[in-house]
ZAMAR-817201 format. One line per 2 residues: number of its first residue (from 1); their letters; for each residue x, y, z of N, C-alpha, C. Coordinates in Angstrom, 3 decimals. Example, Ala and Ser with C-alpha at 12.3 -4.5 7.8 and 13.67 -1.06 7.14 Angstrom:
% ZAMAR-817201
1> AS> 13.190 -5.690 7.800 12.300 -4.500 7.800 13.200 -3.300 7.800  12.850 -2.250 7.080 13.670 -1.060 7.140 12.900 0.030 7.870
This chain:
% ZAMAR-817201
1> XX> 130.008 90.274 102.850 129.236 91.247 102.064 130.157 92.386 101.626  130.037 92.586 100.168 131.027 93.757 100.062 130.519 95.241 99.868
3> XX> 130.834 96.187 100.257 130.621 97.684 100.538 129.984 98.136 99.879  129.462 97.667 98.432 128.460 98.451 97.892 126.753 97.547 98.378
5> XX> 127.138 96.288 98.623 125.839 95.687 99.110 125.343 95.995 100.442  126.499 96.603 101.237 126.609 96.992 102.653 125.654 97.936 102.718
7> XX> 125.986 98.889 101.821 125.606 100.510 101.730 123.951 99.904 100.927  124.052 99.042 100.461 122.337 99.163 99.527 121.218 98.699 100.622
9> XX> 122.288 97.617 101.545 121.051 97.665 102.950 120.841 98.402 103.472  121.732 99.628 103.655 121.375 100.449 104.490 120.104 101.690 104.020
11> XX> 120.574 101.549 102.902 119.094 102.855 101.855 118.202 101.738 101.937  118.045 100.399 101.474 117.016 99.785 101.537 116.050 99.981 103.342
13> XX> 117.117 99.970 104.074 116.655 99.724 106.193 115.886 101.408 105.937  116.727 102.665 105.268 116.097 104.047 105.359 114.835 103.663 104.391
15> XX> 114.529 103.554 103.630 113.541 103.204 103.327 112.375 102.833 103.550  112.742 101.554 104.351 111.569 101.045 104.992 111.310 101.837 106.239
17> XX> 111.701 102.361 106.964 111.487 103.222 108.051 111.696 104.837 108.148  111.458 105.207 106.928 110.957 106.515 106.485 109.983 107.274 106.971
19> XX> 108.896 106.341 107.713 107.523 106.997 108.444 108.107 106.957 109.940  109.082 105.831 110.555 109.719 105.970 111.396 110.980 106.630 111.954
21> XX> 111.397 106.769 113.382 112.466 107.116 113.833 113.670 106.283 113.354  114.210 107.058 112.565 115.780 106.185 111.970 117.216 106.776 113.054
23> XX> 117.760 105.936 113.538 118.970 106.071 114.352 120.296 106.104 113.403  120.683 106.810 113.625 122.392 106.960 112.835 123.280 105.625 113.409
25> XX> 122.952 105.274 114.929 123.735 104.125 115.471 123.376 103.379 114.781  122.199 102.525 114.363 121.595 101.611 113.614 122.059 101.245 112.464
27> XX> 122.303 102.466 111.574 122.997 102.820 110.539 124.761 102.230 110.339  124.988 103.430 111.591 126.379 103.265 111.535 126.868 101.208 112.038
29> XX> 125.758 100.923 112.530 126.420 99.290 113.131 126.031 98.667 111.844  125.360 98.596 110.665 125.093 98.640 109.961 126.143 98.328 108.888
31> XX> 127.423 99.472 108.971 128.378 99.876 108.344 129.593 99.382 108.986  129.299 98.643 110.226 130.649 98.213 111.191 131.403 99.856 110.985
33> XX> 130.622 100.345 111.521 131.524 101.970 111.615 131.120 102.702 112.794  131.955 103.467 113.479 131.395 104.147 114.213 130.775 105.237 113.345
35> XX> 129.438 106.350 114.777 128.619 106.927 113.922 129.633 108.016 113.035  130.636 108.723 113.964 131.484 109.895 113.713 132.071 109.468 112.182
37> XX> 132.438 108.177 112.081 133.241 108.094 111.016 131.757 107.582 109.634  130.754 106.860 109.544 129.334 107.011 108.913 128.876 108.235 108.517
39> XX> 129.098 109.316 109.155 128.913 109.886 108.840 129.384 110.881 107.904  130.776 110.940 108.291 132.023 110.984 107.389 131.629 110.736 105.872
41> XX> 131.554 108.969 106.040 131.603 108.400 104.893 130.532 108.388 104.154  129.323 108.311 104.655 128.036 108.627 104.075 128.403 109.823 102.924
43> XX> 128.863 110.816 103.708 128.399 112.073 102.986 129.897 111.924 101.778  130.921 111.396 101.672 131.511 111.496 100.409 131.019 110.340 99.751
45> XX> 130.276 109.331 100.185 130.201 108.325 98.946 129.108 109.021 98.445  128.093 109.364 98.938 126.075 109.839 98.680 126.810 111.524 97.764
47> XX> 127.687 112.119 98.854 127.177 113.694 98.759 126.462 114.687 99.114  125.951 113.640 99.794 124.443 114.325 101.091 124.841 113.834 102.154
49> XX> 124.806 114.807 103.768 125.067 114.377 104.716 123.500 113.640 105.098  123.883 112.146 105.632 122.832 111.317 105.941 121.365 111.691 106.478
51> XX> 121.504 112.849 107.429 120.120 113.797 107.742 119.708 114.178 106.964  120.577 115.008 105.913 119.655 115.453 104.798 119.112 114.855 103.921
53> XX> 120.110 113.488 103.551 119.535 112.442 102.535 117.901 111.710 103.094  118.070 111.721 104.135 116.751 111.013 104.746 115.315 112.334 104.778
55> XX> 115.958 113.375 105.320 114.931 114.686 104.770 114.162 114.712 103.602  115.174 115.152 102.784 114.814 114.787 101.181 113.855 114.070 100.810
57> XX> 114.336 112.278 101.293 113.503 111.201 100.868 112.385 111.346 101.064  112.172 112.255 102.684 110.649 112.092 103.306 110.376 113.390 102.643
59> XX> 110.543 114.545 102.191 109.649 115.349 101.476 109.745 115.080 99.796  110.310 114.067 99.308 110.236 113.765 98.269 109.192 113.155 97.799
61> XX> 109.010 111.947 99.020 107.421 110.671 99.038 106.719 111.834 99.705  106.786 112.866 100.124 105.468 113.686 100.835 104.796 114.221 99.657
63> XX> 105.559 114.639 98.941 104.685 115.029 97.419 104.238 114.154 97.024  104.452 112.943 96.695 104.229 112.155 95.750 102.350 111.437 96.254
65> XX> 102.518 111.900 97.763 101.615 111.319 98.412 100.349 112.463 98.758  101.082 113.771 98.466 100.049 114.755 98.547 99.056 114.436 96.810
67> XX> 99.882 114.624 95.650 99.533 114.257 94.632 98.471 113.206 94.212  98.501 112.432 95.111 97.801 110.757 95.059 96.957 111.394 96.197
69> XX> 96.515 112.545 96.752 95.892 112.503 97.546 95.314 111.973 98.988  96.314 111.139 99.225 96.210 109.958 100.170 95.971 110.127 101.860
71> XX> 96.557 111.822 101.802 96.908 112.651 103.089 96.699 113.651 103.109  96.414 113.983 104.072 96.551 115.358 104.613 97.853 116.080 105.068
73> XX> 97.929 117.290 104.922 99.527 118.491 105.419 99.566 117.202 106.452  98.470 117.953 107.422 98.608 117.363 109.095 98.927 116.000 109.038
75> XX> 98.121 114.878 108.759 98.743 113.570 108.619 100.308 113.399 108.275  100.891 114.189 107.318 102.191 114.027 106.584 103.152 114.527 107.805
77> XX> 102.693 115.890 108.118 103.359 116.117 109.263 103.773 115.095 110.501  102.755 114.248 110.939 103.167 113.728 111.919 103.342 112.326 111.243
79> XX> 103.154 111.920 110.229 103.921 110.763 109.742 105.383 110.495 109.553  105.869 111.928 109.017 107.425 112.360 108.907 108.316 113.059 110.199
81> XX> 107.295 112.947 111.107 108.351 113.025 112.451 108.542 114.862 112.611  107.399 115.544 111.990 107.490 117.266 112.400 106.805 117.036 113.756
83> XX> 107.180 118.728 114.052 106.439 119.011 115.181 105.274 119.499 115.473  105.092 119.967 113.913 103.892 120.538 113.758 103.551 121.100 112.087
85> XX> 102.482 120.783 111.658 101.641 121.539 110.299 102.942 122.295 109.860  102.874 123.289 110.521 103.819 124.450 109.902 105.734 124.545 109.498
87> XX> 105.798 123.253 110.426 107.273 122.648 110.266 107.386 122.284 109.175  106.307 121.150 108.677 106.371 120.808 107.774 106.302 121.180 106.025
89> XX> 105.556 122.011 106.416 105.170 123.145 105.552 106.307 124.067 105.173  107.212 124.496 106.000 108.468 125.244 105.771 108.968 124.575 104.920
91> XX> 109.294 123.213 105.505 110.697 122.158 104.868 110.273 121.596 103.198  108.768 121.295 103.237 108.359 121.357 101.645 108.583 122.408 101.082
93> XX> 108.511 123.528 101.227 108.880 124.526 100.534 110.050 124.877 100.267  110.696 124.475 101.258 112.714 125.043 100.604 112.965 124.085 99.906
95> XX> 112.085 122.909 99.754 112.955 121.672 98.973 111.731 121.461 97.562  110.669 122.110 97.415 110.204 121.995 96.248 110.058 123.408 96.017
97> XX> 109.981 124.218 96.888 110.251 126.079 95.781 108.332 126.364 96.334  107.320 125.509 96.965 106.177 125.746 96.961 105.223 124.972 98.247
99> XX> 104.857 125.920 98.942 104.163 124.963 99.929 103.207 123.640 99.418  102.707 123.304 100.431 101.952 121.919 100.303 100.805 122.547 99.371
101> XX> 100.250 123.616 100.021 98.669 123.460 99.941 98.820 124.458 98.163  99.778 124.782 97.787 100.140 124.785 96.292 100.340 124.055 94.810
103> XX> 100.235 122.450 95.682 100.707 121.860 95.078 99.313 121.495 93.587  98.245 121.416 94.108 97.252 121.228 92.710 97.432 122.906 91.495
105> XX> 98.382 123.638 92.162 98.221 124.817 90.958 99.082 124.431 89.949  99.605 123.589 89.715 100.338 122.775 88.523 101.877 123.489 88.958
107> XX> 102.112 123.174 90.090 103.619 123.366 90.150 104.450 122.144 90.538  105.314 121.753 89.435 106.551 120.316 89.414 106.710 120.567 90.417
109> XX> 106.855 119.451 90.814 107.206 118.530 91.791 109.084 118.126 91.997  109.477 118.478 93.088 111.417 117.417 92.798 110.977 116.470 93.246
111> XX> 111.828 115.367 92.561 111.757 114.122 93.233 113.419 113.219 93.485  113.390 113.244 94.703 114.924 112.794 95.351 114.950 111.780 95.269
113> XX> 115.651 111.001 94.281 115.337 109.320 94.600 116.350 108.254 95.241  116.161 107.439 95.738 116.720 106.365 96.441 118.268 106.503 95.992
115> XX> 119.686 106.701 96.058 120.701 106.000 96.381 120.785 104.712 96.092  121.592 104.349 94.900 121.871 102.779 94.343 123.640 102.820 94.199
117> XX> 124.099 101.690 95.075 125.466 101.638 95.170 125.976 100.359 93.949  126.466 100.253 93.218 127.336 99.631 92.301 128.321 99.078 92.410
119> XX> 128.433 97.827 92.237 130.191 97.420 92.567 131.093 97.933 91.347  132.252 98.355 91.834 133.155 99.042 90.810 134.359 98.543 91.423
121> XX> 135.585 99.126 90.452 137.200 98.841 90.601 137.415 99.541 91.032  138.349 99.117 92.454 138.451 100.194 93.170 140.098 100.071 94.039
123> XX> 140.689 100.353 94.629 141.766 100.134 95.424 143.699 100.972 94.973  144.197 100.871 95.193 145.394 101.437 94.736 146.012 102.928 95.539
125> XX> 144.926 103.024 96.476 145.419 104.094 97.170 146.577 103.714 98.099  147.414 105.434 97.998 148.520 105.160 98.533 148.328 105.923 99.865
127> XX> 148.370 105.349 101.118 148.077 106.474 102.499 149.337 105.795 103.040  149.766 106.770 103.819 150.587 106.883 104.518 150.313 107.098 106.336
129> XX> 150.919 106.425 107.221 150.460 106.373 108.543 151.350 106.059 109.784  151.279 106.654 110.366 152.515 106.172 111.781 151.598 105.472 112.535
131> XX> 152.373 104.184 113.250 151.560 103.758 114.294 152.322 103.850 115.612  151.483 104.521 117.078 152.016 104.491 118.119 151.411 104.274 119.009
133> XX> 151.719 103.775 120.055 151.046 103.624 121.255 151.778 104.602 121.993  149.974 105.029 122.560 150.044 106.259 123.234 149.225 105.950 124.945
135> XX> 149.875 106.417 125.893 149.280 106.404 127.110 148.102 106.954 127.309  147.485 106.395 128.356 146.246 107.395 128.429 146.031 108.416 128.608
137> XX> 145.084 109.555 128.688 145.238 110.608 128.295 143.709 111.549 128.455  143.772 112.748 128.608 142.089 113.426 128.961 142.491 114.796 128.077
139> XX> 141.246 114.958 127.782 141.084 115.966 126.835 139.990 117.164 127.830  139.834 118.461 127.769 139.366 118.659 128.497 139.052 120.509 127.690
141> XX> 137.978 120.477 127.748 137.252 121.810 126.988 136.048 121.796 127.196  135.355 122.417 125.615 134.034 122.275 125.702 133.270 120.760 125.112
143> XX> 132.677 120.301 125.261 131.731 118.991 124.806 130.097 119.514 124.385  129.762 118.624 123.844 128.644 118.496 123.035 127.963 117.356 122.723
145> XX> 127.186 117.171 122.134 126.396 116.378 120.970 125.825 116.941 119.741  126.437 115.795 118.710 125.817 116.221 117.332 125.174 115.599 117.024
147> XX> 123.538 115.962 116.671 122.467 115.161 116.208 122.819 115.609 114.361  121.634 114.696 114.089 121.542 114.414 112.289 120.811 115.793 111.631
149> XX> 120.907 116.958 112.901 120.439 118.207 112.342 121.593 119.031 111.802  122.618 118.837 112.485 123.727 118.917 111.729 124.005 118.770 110.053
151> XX> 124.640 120.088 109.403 125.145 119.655 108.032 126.204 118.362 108.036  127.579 119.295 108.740 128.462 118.511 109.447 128.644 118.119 110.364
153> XX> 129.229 117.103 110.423 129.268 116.547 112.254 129.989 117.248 112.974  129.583 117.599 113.849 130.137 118.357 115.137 130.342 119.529 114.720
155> XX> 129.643 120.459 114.412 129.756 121.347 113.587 129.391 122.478 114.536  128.336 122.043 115.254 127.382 122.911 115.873 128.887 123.441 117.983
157> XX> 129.606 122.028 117.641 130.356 122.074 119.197 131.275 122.554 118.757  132.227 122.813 117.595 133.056 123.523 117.187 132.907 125.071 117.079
159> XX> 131.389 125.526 116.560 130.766 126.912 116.856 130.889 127.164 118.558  130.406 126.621 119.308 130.340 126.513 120.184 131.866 126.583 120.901
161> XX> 132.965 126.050 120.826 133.879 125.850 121.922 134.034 127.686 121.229  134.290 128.157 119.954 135.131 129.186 119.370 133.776 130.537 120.448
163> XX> 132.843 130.214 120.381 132.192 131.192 121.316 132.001 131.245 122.578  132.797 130.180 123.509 132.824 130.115 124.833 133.898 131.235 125.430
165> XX> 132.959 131.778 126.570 134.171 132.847 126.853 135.502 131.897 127.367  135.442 130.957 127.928 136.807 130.308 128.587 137.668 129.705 126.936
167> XX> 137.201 130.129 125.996 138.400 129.648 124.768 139.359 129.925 124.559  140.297 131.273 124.991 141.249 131.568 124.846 142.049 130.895 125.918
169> XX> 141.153 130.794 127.043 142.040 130.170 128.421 142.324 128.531 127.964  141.410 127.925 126.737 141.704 126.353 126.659 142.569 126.389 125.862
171> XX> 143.194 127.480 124.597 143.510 127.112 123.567 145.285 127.820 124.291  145.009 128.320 125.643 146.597 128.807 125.906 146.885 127.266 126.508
173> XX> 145.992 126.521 127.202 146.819 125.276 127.502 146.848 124.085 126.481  146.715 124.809 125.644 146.601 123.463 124.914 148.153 122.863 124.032
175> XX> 149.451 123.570 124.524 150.225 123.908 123.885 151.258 123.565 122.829  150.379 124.324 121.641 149.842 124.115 119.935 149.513 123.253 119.833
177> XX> 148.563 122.338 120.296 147.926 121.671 119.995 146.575 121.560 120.289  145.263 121.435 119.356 143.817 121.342 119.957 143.518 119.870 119.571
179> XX> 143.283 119.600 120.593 142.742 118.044 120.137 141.117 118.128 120.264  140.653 117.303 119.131 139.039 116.939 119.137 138.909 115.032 119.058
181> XX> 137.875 114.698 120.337 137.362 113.536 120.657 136.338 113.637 120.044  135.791 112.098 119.456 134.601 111.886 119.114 134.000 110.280 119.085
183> XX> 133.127 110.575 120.368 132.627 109.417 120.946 131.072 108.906 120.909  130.519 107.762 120.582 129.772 107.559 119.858 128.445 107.555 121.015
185> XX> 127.390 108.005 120.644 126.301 108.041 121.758 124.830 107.686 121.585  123.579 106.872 122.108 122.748 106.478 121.324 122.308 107.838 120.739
187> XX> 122.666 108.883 121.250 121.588 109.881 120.186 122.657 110.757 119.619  123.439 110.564 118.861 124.750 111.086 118.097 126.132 110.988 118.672
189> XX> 126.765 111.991 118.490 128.351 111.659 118.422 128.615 113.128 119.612  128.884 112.574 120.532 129.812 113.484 121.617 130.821 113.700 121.678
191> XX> 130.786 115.212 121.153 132.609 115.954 120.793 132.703 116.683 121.938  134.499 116.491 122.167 134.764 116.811 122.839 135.990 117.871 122.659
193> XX> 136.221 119.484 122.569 137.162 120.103 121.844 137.921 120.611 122.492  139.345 120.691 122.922 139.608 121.147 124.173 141.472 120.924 124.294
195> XX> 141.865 120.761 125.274 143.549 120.937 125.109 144.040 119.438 126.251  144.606 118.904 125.605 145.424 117.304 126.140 146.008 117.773 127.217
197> XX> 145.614 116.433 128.181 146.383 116.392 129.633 146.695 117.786 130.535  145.768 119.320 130.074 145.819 119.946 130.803 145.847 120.073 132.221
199> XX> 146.433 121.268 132.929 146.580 121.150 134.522 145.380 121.044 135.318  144.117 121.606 134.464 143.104 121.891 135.346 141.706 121.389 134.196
201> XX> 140.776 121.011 134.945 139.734 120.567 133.998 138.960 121.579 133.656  138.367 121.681 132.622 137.639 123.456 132.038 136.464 122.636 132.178
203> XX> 135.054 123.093 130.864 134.481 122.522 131.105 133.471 121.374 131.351  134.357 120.485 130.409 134.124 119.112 130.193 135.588 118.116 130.089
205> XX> 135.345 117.058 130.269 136.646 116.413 130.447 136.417 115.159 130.204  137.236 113.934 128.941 136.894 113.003 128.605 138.120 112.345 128.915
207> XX> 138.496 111.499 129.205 139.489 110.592 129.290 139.407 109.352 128.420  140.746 109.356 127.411 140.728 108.324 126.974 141.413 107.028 127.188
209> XX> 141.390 105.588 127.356 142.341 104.673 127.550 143.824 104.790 126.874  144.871 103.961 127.016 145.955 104.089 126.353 145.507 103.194 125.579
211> XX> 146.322 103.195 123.947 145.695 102.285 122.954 146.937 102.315 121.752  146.959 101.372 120.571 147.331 101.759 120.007 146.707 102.976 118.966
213> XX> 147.581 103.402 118.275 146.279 104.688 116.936 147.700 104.637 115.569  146.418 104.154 114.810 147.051 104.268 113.349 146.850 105.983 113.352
215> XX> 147.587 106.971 112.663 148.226 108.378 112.622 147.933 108.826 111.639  147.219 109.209 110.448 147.151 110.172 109.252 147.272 111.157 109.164
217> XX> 148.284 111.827 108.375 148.294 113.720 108.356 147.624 113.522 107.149  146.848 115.110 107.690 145.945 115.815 106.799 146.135 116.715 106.290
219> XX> 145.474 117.837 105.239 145.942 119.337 105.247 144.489 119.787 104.937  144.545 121.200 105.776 142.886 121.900 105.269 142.074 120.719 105.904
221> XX> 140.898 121.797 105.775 139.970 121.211 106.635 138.222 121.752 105.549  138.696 121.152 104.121 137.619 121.091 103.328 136.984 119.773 103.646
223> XX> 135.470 119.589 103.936 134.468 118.546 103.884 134.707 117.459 103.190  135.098 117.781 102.230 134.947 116.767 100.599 136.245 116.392 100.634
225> XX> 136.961 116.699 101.396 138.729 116.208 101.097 138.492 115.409 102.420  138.155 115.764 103.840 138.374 114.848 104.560 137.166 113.783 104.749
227> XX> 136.643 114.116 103.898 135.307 113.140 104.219 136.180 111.497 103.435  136.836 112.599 102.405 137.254 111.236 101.355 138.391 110.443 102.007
229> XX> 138.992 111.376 102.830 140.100 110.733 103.573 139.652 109.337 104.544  138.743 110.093 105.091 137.982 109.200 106.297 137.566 108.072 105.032
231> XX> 137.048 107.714 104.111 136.891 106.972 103.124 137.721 106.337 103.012  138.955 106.701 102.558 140.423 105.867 102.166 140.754 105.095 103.422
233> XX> 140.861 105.428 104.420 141.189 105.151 105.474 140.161 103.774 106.093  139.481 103.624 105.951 138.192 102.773 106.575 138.022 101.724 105.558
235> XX> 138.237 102.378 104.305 137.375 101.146 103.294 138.469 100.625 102.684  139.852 101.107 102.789 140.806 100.651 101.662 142.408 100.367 103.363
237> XX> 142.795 100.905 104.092 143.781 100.857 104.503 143.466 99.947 105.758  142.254 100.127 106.521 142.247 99.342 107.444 140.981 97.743 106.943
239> XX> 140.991 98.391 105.853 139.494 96.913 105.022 141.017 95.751 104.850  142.205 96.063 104.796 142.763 95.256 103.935 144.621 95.296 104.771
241> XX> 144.665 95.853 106.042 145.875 95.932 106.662 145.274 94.634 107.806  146.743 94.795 108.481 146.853 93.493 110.014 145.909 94.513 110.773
243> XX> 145.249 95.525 111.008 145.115 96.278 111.756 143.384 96.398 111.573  142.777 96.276 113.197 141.197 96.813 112.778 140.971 97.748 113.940
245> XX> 139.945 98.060 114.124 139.595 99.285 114.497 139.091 98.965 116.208  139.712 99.858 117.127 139.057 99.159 118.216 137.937 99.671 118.757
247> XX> 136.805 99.121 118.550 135.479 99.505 118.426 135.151 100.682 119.859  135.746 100.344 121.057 135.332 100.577 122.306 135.664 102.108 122.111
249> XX> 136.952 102.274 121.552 137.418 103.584 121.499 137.048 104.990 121.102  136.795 106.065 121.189 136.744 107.200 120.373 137.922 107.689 119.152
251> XX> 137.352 107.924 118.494 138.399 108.667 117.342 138.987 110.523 117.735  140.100 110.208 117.266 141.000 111.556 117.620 141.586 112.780 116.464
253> XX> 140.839 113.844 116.565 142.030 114.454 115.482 142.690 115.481 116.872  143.901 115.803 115.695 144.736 116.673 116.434 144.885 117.642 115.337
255> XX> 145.035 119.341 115.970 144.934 120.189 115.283 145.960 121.200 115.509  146.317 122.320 114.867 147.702 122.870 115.576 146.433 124.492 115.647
257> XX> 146.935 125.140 116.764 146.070 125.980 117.559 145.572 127.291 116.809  146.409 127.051 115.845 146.109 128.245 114.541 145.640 127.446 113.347
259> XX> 144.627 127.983 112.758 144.542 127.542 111.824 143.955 128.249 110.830  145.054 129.249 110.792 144.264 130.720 110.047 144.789 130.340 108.435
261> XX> 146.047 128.956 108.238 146.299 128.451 106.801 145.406 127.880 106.160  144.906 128.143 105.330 144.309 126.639 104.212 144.277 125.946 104.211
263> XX> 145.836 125.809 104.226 146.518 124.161 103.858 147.426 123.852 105.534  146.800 124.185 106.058 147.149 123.652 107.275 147.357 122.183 108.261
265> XX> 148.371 121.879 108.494 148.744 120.234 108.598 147.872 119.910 109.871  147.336 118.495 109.965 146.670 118.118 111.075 146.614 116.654 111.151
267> XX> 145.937 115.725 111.931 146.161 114.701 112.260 144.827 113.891 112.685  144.673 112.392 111.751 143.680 112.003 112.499 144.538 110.888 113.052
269> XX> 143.644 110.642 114.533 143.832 109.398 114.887 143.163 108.149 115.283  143.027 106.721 114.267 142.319 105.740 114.484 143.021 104.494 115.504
271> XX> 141.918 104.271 116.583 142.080 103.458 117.214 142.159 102.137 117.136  143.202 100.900 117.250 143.131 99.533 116.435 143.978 98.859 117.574
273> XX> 143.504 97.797 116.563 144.326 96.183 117.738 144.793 95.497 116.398  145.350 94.296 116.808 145.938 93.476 115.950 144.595 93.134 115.441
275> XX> 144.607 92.754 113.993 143.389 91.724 113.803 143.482 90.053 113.713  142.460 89.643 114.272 142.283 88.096 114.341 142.264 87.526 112.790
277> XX> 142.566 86.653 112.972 142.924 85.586 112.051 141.452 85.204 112.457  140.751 84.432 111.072 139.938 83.787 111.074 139.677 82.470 111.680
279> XX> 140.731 81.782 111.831 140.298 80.840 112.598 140.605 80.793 113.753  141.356 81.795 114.603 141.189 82.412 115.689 139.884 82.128 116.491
C-alpha cells in the first residue's frame, strides 16, 4: 500500500469512529510509525496536529447535526466525548465564532472537511546521516506524558522540565548536552528530558538498550521544519535505505544545553536494524 492510500485509511478509520474513542496508537500502527514520530508526520502532511484535526471534524458534524436538528447540546456533548454541556459549548464557539444554542439566528456555519491524500511525484531528497552504534545508556530528568491535548508533542513536559526547580541541577550534568526520549505508551508518548548517563538519578530515569541509530543534524527548532524533517526521514530515507526502524526502541533527540540561537544545531536519533530481505 502506498502512503497516500495509507494515510486515506487512516481519515477514513477517524471517521468512522468520530462518536468514538480514537487512539493515536491505533493510528500510529496504522502508519507502521511510532506515535512520537505520527504525530510528527501527521501534522506536516495535514497541517493540523492530529487532536485538533479530529476536534474540528467532531465540531464540524456537530453543526451540521444541530442544523438537521437531530440532537440535542447535551446529546452532542456526550456523543463527542465532552465532559459536560458547557465543554462543549465552549469548543463550538472558538471554532464557529457562536455557541450552539445560536445557531437558528442565521449565523454560517465552518465546515472542516475530511483530509483526501493524492498520489503525487515525489522523492529526490538529499539527507544526510551518520550511523553508530551506541551502548546502552539512561537518560534521567523530568518525564511525562503527552496526550492528543497537546498542540505539539511533548510540549506540555518540555514546559514542565524548564519549570522544575531541580533544572538547573539536570542541565549542569548534562554536559552540553540535553537529551530528549520518546517512548510510545497506550495513552500517548512518554518524554523523557533530562542529561545522559548522569551520576545520580533526578527525577525520572529511562534506560535505553544499546542499538544501532541512524543520526540527523538539525537546526532550530521551528514545528514546520522539523515536522518535515521527521517526514523526509521516515517516508523517503528509511522507506527506501538497507535500514528499518527498530520498532521496540524509543526515538532520541539530542540538544546542546543552550539554545538561546535560532539556528541552533541538534540531533535526531532513529533507531534501526538491518532490513530483511523479502524472502527472508
Amino acid at each position: 500500500m502506498n502512503r497516500s492510500s495509507q494515510f486515506n485509511e487512516i481519515i477514513r478509520y477517524i471517521e468512522e469512529h468520530l462518536e468514538e474513542t480514537i487512539e493515536v496508537t491505533t493510528l500510529a500502527r496504522m502508519a507502521g510509525l511510532s506515535v512520537y514520530e505520527f504525530r510528527r508526520v501527521f501534522t506536516f502532511v495535514t497541517g493540523v496536529p492530529i487532536g485538533e484535526y479530529i476536534r474540528k471534524r467532531r465540531i464540524s458534524c456537530a453543526a451540521e447535526q444541530l442544523l438537521q436538528k437531530k440532537c440535542t447540546v447535551t446529546e452532542l456533548a456526550e456523543r463527542y466525548g465532552y465532559d459536560a454541556p458547557s465543554s462543549f459549548s465552549r469548543a463550538f464557539r472558538e471554532f464557529h465564532g457562536f455557541g450552539p444554542n445560536e445557531l437558528e439566528h442565521g449565523n454560517p456555519v465552518r465546515m472542516f472537511t475530511p483530509v483526501n491524500f493524492e498520489l503525487c511525484v515525489s522523492g529526490g531528497a538529499d539527507l544526510s546521516y551518520t550511523l553508530r552504534h551506541l551502548p546502552a545508556f539512561s537518560v534521567s530528568g523530568v518525564s511525562g506524558v503527552s496526550d492528543l491535548r497537546d498542540t505539539e508533542c511533548c510540549e506540555n513536559v518540555w514546559s514542565a522540565f524548564y519549570e522544575n526547580p531541580k533544572c538547573e541541577e539536570i542541565l549542569k550534568a548534562c554536559r552540553g548536552e540535553l537529551y530528549a526520549v520518546y517512548d510510545n505508551r497506550e495513552d500517548g508518548v512518554q518524554c523523557t528530558v533530562g542529561a545522559c548517563n548522569a551520576e545520580k538519578d533526578f527525577l525520572s530515569t529511562v534506560r535505553v538498550p544499546q542499538s544501532d541509530w541512524m543520526c540527523f543534524r538539525a537546526h532550530g527548532a521551528e514545528d514546520a521544519v522539523v515536522n518535515r524533517l521527521y517526514g523526509d526521514i521516515l517516508y523517503r530515507c528509511l522507506a527506501y535505505g538497507n535500514f528499518e526502524r527498530e520498532e521496540q526502541l524509543p526515538n532520541v533527540e539530542v540538544f546542546p544545553e543552550n539554545m538561546d540561537d535560532n539556528d541552533f544545531e541538534w540531533e535526531i536519533r532513529i533507531p534501526v536494524k538491518q532490513r530483511r530481505k523479502q524472502n527472508e
